[in-house]
Backbone as CSV, one residue per row, in Angstrom:
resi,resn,N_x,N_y,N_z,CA_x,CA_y,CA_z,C_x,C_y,C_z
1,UNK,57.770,105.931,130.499,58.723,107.003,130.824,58.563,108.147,129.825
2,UNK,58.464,109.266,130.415,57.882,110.822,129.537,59.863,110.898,128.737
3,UNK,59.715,110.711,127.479,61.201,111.787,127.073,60.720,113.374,126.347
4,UNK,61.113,114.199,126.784,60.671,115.434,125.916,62.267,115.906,125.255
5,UNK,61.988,115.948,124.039,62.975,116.556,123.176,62.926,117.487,122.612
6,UNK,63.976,118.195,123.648,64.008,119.984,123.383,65.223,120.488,122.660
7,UNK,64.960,121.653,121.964,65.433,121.980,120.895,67.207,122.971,121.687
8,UNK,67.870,123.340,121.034,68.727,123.510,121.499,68.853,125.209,121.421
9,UNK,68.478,126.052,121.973,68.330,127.823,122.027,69.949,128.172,121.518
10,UNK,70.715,128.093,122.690,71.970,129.077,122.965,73.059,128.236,123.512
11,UNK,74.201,128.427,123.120,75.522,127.488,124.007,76.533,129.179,124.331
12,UNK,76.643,129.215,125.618,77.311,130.313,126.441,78.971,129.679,127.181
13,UNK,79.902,130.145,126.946,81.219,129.664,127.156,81.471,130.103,128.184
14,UNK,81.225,129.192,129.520,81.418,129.878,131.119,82.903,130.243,131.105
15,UNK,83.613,129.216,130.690,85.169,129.709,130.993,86.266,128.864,129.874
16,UNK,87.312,127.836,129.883,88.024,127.423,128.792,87.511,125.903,129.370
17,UNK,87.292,125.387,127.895,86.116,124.501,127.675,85.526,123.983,128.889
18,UNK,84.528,124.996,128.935,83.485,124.716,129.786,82.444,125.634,128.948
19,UNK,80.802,124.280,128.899,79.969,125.532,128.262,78.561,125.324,129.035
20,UNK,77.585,126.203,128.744,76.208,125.753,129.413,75.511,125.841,127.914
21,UNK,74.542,124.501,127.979,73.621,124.325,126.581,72.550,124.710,127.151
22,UNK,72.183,125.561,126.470,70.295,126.317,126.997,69.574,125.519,126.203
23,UNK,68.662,124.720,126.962,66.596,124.302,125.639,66.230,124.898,126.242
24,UNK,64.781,124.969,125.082,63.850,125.357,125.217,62.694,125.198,126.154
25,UNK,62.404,125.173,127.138,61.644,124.859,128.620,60.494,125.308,127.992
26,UNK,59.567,123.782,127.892,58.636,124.461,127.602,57.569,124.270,128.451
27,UNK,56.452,125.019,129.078,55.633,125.193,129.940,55.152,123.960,130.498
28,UNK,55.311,123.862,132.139,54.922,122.653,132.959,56.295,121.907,133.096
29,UNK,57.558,122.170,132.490,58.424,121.344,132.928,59.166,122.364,133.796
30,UNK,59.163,122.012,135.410,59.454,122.242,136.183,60.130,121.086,136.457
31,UNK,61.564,121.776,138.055,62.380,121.175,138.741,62.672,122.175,139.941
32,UNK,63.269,120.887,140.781,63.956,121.786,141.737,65.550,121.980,142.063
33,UNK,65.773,123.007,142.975,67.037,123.171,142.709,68.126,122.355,143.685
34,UNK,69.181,122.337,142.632,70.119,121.012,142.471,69.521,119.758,141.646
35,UNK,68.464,119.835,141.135,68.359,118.655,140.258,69.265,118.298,139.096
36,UNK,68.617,116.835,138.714,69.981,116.431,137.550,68.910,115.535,136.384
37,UNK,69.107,115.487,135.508,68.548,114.422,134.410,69.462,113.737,133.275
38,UNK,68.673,113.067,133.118,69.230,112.028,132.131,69.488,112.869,130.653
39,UNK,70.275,113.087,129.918,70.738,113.897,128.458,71.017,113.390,127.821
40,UNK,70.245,113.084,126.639,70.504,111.679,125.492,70.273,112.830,124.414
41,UNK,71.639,112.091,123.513,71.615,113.061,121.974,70.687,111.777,121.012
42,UNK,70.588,112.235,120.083,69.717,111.834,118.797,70.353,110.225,118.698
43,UNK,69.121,109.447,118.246,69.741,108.284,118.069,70.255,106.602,119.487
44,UNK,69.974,107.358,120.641,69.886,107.059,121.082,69.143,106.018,121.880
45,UNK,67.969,105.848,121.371,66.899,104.833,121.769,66.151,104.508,120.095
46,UNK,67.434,104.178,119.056,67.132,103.775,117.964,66.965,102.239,118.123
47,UNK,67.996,101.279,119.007,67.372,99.929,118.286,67.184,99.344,119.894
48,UNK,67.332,98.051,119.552,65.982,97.459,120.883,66.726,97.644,122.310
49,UNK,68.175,98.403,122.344,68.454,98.390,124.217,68.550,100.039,123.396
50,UNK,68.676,101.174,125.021,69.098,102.213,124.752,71.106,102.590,124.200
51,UNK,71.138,103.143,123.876,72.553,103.312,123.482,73.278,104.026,124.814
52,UNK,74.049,103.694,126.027,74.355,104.294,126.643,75.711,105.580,126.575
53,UNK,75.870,105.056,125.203,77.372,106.290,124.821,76.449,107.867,124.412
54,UNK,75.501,107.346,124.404,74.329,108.619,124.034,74.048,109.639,125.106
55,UNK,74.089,108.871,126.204,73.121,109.451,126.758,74.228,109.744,128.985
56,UNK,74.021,110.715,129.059,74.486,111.079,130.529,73.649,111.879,131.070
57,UNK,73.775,111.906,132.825,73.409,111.957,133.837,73.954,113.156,134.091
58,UNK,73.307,114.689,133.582,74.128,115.699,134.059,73.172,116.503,135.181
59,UNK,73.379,117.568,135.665,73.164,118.669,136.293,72.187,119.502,135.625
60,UNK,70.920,120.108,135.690,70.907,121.758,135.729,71.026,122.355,136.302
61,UNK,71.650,123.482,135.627,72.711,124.617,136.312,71.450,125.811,136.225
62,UNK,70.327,125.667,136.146,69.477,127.151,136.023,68.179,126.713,136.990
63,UNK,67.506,127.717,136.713,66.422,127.663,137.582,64.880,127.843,136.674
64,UNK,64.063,127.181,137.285,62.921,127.026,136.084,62.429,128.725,135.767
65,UNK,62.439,129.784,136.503,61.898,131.298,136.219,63.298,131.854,135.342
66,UNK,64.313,131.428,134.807,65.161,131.859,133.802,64.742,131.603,132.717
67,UNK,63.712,130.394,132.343,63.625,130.293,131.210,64.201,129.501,130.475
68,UNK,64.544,128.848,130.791,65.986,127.516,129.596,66.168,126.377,130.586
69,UNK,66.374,125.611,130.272,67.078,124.728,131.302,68.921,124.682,130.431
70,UNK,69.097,124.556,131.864,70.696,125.189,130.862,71.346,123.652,131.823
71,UNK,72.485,122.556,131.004,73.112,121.724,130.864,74.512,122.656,130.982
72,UNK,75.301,122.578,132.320,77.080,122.891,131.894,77.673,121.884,131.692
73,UNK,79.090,122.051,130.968,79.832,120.769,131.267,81.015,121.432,130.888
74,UNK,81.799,120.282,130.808,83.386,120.686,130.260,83.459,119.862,129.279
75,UNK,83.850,120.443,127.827,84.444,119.579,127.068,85.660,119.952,126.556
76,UNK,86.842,119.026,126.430,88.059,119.243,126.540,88.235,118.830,124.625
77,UNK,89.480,119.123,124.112,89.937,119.192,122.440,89.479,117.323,122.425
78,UNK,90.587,116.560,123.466,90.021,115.428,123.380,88.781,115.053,124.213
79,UNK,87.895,114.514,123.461,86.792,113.786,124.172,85.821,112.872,124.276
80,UNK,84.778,112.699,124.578,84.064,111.324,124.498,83.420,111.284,123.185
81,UNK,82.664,110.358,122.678,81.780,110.553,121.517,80.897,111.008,121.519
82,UNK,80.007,111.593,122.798,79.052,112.100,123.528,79.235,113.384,123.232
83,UNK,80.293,113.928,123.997,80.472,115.117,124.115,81.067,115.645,122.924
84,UNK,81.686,115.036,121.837,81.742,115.797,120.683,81.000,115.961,119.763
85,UNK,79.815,114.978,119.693,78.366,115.189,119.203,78.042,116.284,119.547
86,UNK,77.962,116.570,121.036,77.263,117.536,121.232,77.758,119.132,121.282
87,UNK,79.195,118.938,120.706,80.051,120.047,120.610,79.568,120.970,118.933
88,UNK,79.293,119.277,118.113,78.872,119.752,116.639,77.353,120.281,116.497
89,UNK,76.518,119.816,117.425,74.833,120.618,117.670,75.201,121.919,116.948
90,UNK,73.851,122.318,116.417,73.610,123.480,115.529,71.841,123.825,116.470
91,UNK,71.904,124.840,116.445,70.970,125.450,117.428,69.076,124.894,116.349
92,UNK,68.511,124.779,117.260,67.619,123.967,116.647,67.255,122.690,116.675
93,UNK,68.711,121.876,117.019,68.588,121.012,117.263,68.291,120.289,118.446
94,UNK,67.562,119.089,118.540,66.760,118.562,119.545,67.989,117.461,120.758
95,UNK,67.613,118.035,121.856,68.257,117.029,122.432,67.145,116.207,123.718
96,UNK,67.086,114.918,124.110,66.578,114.064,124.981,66.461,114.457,126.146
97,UNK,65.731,114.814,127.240,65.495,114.744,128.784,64.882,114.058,129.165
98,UNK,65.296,113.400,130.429,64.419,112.413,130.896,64.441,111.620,132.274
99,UNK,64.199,111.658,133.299,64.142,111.241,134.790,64.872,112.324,135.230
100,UNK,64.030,113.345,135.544,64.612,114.678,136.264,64.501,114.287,137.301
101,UNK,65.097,114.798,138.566,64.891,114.433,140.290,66.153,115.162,140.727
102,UNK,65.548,115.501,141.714,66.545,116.448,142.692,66.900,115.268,144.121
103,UNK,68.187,115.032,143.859,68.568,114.495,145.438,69.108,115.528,146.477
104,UNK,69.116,116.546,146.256,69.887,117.635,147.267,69.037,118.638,147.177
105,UNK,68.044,119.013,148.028,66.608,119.650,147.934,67.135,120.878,149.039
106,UNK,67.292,122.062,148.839,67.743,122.677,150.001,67.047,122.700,151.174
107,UNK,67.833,122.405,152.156,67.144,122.472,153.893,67.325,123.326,154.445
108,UNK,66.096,123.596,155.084,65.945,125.385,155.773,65.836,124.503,157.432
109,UNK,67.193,124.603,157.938,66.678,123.969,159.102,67.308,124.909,159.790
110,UNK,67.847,126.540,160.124,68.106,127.254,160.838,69.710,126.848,160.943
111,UNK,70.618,126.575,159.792,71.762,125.636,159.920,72.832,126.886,159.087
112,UNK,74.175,126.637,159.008,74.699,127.193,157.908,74.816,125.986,156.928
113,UNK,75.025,126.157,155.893,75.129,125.939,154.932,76.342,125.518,153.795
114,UNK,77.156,124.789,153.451,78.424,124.482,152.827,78.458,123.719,151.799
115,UNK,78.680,124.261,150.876,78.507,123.524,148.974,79.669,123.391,149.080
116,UNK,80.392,122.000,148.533,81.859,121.836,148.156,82.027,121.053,146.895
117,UNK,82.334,121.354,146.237,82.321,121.334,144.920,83.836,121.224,144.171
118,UNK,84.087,120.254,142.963,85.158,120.000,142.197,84.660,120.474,140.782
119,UNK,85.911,121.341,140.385,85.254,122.071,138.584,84.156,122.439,138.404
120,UNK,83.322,121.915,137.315,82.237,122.077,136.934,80.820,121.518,137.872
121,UNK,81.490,120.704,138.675,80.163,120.337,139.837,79.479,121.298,140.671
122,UNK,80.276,122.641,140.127,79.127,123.860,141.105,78.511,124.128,140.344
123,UNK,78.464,123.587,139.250,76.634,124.067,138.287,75.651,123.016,138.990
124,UNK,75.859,122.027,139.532,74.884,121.844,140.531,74.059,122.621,141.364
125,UNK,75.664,123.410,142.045,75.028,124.666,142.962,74.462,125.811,142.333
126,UNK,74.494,126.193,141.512,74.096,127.536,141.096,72.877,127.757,141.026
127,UNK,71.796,126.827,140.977,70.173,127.062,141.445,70.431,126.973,142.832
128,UNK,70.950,126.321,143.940,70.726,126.456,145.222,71.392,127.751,145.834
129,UNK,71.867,128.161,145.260,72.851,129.576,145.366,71.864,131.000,145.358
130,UNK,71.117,130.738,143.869,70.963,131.689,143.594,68.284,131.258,144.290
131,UNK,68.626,130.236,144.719,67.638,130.475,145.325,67.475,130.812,147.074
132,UNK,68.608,130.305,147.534,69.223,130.824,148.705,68.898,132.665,148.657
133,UNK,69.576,133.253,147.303,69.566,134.708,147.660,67.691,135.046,147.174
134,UNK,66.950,134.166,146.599,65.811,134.632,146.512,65.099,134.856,147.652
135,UNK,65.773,133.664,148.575,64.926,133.387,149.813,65.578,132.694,150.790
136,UNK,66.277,133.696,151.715,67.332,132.991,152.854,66.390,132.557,154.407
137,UNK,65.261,132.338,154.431,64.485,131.689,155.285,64.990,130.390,155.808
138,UNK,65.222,130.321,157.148,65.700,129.163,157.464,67.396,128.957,157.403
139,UNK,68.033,129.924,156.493,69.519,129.726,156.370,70.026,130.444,156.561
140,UNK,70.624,131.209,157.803,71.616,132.023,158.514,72.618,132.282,157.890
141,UNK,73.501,131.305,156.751,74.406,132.108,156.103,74.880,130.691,154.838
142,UNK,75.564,130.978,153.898,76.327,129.823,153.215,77.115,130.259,152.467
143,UNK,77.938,129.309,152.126,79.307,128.850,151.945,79.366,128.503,150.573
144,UNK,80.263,128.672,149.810,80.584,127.843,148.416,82.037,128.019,148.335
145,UNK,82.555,126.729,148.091,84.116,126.514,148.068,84.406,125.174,146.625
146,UNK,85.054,125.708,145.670,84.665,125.213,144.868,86.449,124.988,144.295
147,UNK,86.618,123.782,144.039,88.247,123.090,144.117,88.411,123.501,142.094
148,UNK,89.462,124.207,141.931,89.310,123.738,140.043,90.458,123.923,139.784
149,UNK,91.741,123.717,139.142,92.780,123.441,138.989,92.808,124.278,137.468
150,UNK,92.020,124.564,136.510,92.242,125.773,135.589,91.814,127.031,136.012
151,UNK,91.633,127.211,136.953,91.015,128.802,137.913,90.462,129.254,136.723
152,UNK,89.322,128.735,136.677,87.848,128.874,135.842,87.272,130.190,136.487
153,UNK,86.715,129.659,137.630,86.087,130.349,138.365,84.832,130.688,138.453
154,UNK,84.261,129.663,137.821,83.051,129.885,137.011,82.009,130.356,138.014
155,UNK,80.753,130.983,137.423,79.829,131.452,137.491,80.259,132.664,138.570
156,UNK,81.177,133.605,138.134,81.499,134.236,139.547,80.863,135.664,139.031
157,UNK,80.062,136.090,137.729,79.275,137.194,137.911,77.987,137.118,138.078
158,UNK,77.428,135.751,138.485,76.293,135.797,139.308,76.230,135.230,140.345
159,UNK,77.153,134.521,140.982,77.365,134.454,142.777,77.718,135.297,142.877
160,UNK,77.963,136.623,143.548,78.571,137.752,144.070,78.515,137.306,145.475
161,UNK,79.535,137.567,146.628,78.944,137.876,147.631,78.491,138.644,148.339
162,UNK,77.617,137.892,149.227,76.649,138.784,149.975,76.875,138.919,151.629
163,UNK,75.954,139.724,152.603,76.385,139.652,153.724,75.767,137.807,154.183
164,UNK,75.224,137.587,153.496,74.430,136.289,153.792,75.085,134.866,153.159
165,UNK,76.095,135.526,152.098,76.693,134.175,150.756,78.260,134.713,151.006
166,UNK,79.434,133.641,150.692,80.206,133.978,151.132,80.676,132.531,149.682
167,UNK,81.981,132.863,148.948,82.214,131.776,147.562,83.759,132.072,147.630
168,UNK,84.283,130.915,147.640,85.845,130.776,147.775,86.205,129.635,146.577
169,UNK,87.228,130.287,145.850,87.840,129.614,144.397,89.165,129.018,145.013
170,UNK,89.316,127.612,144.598,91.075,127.480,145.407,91.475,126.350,143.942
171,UNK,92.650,126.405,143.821,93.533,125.856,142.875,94.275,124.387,142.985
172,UNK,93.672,123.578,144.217,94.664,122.678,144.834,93.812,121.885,145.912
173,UNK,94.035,120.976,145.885,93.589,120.114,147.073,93.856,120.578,148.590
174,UNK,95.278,120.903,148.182,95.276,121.151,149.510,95.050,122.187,150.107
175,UNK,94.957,123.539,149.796,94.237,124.613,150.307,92.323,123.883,150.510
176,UNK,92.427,123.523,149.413,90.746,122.586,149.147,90.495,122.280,150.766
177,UNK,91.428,120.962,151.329,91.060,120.910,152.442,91.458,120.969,154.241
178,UNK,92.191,122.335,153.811,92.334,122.970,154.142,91.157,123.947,154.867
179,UNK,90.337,124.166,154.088,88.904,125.327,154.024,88.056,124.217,154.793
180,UNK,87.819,122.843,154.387,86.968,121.943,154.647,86.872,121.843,156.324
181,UNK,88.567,121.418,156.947,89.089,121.374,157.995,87.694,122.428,158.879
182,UNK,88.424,123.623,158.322,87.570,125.175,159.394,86.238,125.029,159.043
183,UNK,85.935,124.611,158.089,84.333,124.582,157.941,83.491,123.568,159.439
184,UNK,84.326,122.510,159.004,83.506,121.510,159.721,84.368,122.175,161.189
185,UNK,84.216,122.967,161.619,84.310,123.152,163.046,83.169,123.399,163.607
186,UNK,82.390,124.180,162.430,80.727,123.965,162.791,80.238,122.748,162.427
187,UNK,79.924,122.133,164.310,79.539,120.866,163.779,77.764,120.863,163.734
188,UNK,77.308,121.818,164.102,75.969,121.465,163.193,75.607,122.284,161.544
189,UNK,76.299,122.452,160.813,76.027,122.915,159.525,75.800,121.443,158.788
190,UNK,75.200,121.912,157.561,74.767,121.229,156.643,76.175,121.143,155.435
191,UNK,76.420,120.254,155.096,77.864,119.997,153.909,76.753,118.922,152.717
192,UNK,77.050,120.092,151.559,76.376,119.661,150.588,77.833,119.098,149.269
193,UNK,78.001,118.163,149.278,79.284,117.945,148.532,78.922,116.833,147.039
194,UNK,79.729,117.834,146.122,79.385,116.992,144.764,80.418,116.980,143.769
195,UNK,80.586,116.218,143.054,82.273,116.038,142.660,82.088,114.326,142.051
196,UNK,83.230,114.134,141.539,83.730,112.814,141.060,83.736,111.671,142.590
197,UNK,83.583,110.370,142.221,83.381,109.615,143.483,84.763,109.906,144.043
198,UNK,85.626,109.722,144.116,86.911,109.960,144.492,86.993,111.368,145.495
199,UNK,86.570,113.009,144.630,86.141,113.740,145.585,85.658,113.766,146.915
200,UNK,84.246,112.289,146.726,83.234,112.594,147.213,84.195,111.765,148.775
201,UNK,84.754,110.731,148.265,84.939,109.849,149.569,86.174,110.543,150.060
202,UNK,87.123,111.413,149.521,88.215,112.188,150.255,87.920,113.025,151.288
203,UNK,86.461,113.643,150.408,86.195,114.826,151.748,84.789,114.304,152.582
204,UNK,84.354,113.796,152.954,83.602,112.446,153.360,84.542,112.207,154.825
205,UNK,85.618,111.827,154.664,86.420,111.536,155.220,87.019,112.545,156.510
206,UNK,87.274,113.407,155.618,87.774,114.577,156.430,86.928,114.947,157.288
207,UNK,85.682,115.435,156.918,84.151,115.472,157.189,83.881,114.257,158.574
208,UNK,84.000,113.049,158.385,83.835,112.407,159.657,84.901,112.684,160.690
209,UNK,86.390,112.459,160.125,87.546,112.511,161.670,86.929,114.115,162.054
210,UNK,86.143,114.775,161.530,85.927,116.355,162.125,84.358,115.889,163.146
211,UNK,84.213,114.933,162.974,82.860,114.405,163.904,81.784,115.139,163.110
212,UNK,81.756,115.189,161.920,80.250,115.751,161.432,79.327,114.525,161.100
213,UNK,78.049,114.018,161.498,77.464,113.139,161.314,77.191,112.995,159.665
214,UNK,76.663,111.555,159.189,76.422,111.344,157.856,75.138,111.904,157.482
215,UNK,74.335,112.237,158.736,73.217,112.565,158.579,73.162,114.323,158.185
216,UNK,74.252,114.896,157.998,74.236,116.276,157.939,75.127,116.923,156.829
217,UNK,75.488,115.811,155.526,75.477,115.518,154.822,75.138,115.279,153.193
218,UNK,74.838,115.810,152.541,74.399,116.216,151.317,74.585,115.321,150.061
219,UNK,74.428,114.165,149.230,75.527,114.053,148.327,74.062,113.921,146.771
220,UNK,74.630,114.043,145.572,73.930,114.103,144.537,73.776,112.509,144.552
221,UNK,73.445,111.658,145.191,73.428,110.140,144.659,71.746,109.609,145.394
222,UNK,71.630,108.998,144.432,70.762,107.398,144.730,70.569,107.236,146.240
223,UNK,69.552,106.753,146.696,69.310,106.220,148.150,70.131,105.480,148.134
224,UNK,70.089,104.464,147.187,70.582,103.200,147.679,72.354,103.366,147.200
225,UNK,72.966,103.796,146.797,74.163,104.409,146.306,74.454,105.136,147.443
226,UNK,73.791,105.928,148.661,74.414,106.679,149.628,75.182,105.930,150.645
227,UNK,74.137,104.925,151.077,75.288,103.761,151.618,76.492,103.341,151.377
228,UNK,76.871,103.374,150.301,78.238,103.053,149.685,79.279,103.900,150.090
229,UNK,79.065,105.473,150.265,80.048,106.752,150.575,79.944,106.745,151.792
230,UNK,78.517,106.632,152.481,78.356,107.287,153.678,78.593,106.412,154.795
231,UNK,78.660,105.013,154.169,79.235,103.770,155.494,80.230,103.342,155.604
């Protein structure tokens, strides 16, 4: 298994504790968009098992022609041991990547398009967003509806909308699904949904009594993990 340990550039404060950690990308490490990897701080694969308090399964939130691979997250005053390690990082410092893979590969199938998203889970979207506006081939129009209860609002000076992108901020579940309801009236669009498991199987739900097949469907998980939500 390749680990490359990249150094730590820039930490940018999307909104109240929420941040994106920029490395250093260095030439040939490519991804695609919506991918996620494995993020292990220092110390982590010191003695004979890996340390799993080290190491999480996040998102990149950028795109390989920016230059960085940029990590968002939220870290709150209280928090894990993970995340306050990585709150104390000093730029320079090296952090772990490792089993990059994209499960949500955008589909150009002549469809619209619907990201639904809880908090910080639209840094998932923000490479499929912003490669959508590089290149809307195949995608007639899309959607981003993104649930957050501190009206963050994040990344909202580089989604703008467009006549082609269309991004809705809501404060509450229930406006949340509410939006979901009218979405899925188009029953052939694509619903790309990513969030906490709990998210995932609420609107899952809604999503089937609306007759949208599982097959049209999106979720950041495992083959074998999709079965679990989607049956």
């Amino acid at each position: 298994m390749q680990i490359d340990w990249l150094p730590l550039e820039q930490v940018t404060q999307e909104g109240e504790h929420t941040y994106t950690f920029h490395l250093k990308r260095p030439d040939g490490f490519v991804w695609e968009e919506g991918a996620h990897t494995h993020m292990a701080l220092e110390g982590f694969n010191a003695g004979e098992k890996p340390n799993r308090s080290l190491i999480r399964h996040m998102s990149i939130s950028t795109l390989p022609h920016e230059g960085t691979i940029g990590i968002t997250t939220r870290i709150k005053p209280e928090c894990s041991v993970f995340k306050e390690t990585l709150r104390q990082l000093r730029m320079g410092e090296k952090i772990a990547l490792f089993k990059t893979h994209s499960n949500i590969p955008l589909r150009r199938e002549n469809r619209t398009v619907y990201l639904l998203s809880a908090g910080v889970g639209l840094a998932t979207f923000r490479p499929i967003i912003l490669q959508h506006q590089a290149d809307r081939s195949g995608i007639p129009h899309m959607h981003s509806l993104n649930i957050d209860s501190t009206r963050t609002g994040l990344f909202q000076e580089h989604l703008r909308p467009t006549e082609q992108f269309s991004t809705y901020y809501v404060d509450n579940r229930s406006a949340y699904f509410d939006f979901v309801k009218e979405m899925a009236t188009d029953k052939e669009g694509l619903f790309y949904i990513v969030g906490s498991d709990d998210f995932l199987t609420d609107t899952i739900d809604v999503l089937k009594i609306a007759n949208i097949p599982t097959a049209q469907m999106m979720l950041d998980k495992r083959q074998d993990q999709l079965n679990t939500f989607l049956t």
